[in-house]
C-alpha positions in Angstrom: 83.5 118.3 78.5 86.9 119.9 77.9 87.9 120.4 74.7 91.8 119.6 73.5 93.6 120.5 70.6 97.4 118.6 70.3 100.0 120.8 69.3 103.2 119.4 68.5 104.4 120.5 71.8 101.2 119.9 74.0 97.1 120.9 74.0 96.6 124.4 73.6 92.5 125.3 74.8 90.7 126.7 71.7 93.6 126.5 69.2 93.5 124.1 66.5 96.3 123.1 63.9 95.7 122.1 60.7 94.8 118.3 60.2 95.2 117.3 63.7 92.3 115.3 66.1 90.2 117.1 68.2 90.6 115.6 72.0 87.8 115.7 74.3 88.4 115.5 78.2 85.7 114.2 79.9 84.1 113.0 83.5 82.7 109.8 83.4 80.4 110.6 86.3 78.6 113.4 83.5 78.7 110.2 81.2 77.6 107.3 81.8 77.1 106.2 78.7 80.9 105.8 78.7 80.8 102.9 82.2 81.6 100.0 80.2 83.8 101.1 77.8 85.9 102.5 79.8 86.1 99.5 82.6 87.3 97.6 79.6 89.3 100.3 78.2 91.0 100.2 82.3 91.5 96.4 82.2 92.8 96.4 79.1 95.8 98.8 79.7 96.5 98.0 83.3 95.3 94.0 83.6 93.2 94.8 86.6 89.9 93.0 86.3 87.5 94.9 84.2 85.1 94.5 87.1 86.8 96.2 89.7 87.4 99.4 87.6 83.2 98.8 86.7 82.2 98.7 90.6 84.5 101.6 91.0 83.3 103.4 87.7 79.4 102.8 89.0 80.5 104.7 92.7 81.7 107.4 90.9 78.4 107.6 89.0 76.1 108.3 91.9 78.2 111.6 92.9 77.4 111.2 96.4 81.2 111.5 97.5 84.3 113.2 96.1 86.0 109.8 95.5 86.1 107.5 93.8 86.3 110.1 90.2 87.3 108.6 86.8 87.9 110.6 83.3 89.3 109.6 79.9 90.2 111.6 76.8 88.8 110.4 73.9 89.4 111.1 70.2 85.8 110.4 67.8 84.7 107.8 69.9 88.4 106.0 70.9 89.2 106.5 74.5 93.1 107.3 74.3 93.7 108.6 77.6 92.2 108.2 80.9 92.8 108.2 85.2 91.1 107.7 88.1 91.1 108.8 91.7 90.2 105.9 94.3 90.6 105.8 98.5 93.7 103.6 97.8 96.1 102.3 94.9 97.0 98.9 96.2 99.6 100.2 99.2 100.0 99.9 102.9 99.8 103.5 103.7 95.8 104.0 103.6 96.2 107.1 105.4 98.1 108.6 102.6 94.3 109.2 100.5 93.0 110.0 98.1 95.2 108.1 95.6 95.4 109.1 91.5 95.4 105.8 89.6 95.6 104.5 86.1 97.2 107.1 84.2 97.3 106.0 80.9 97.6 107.6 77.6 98.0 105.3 74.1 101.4 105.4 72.8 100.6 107.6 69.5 99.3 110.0 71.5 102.2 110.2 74.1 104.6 113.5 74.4 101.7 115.8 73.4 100.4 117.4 76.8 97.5 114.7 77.1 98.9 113.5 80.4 99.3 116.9 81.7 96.3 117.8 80.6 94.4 115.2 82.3 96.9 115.6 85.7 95.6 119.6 85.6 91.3 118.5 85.1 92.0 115.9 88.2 93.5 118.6 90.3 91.1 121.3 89.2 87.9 118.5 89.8 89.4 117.6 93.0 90.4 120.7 94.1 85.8 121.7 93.5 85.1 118.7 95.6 87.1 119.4 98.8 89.6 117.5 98.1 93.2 119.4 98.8 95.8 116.5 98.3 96.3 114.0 96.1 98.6 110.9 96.0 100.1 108.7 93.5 102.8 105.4 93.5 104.8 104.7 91.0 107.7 103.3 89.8 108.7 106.8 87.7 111.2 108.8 89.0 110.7 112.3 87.2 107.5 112.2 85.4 105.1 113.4 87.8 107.9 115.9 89.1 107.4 117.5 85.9 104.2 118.0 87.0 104.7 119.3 90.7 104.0 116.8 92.0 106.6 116.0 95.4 108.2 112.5 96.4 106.9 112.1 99.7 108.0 108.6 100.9 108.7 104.9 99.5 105.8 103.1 100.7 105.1 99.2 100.4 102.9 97.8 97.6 99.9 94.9 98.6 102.1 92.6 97.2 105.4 93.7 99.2 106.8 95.6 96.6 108.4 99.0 97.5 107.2 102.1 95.3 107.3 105.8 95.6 104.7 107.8 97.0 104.1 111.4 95.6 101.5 114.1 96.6 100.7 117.3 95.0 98.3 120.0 96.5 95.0 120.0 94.2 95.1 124.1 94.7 98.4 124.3 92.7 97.2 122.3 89.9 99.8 122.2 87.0 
């Protein structure tokens, strides 16, 4: 478990400003008290069925492989933030793997470092498990770039749809 402290500017390890909520970063696969919630937490942000992201949620809970890894932020005990990393995000280029996933962070938390935050513990988690590229689609066109991550190619969604494919080297985590 990571511990975050916003900042008006971002998360700053081990500083904490007056009056503001302690974040905690954390791996579901070292909590799996947190399966469930975070399935529905998932489903409810991205409109993917709840039970996909819980047979997903329940591989990444045997840690026998490096993938499929999810983690969510959580402030007390509301999960506000969250990602996953899965063999493939709905997209014809399977060889282009592993894939980040569900970035989400809720809206009053946005513009305060979570989402970097939570880019950096993927790539550093990754990075321990042998994995040395990631990939992402999206529809953004700088976000990630703000991040280092790199527009590799447009690649073609399940359902035909043309998105952008980035990657980013987990050893030069942001």
């Amino acid at each position: 478990m990571q511990q975050l402290h916003l900042t008006e500017h971002g998360t700053v390890p081990g500083e904490k400003p007056e009056q503001e909520e302690d974040l905690c970063m954390l791996l579901i696969r070292e909590c799996p008290e947190l399966a469930e919630q975070a399935a529905e937490w998932f489903h409810g942000n991205w409109n993917i069925p709840a039970a996909e992201y819980m047979g997903s949620i329940k591989e990444c809970l045997k840690n026998e492989k490096a993938v499929p890894q999810w983690y969510v932020v959580k402030a007390g005990k509301r999960i506000i933030g969250g990602a996953g990393v899965i063999e493939n995000d709905f997209h014809d280029r399977k060889d282009l793997a592993p894939n980040l996933c569900a970035l989400y962070v809720e809206k009053e938390f946005r513009r305060r470092g979570v989402a970097g935050q939570l880019l950096r513990c993927v790539c550093r988690d990754m990075k321990e498990k042998g994995v040395d590229m990631l990939y992402l689609i999206t529809e953004h066109t700088s976000f990630y770039e703000r991040y280092g991550w790199e527009f590799l190619c447009m690649v073609h969604g399940d359902d035909g749809e043309e998105m952008r494919m980035y990657r980013k080297e987990t050893e030069n985590a942001v």
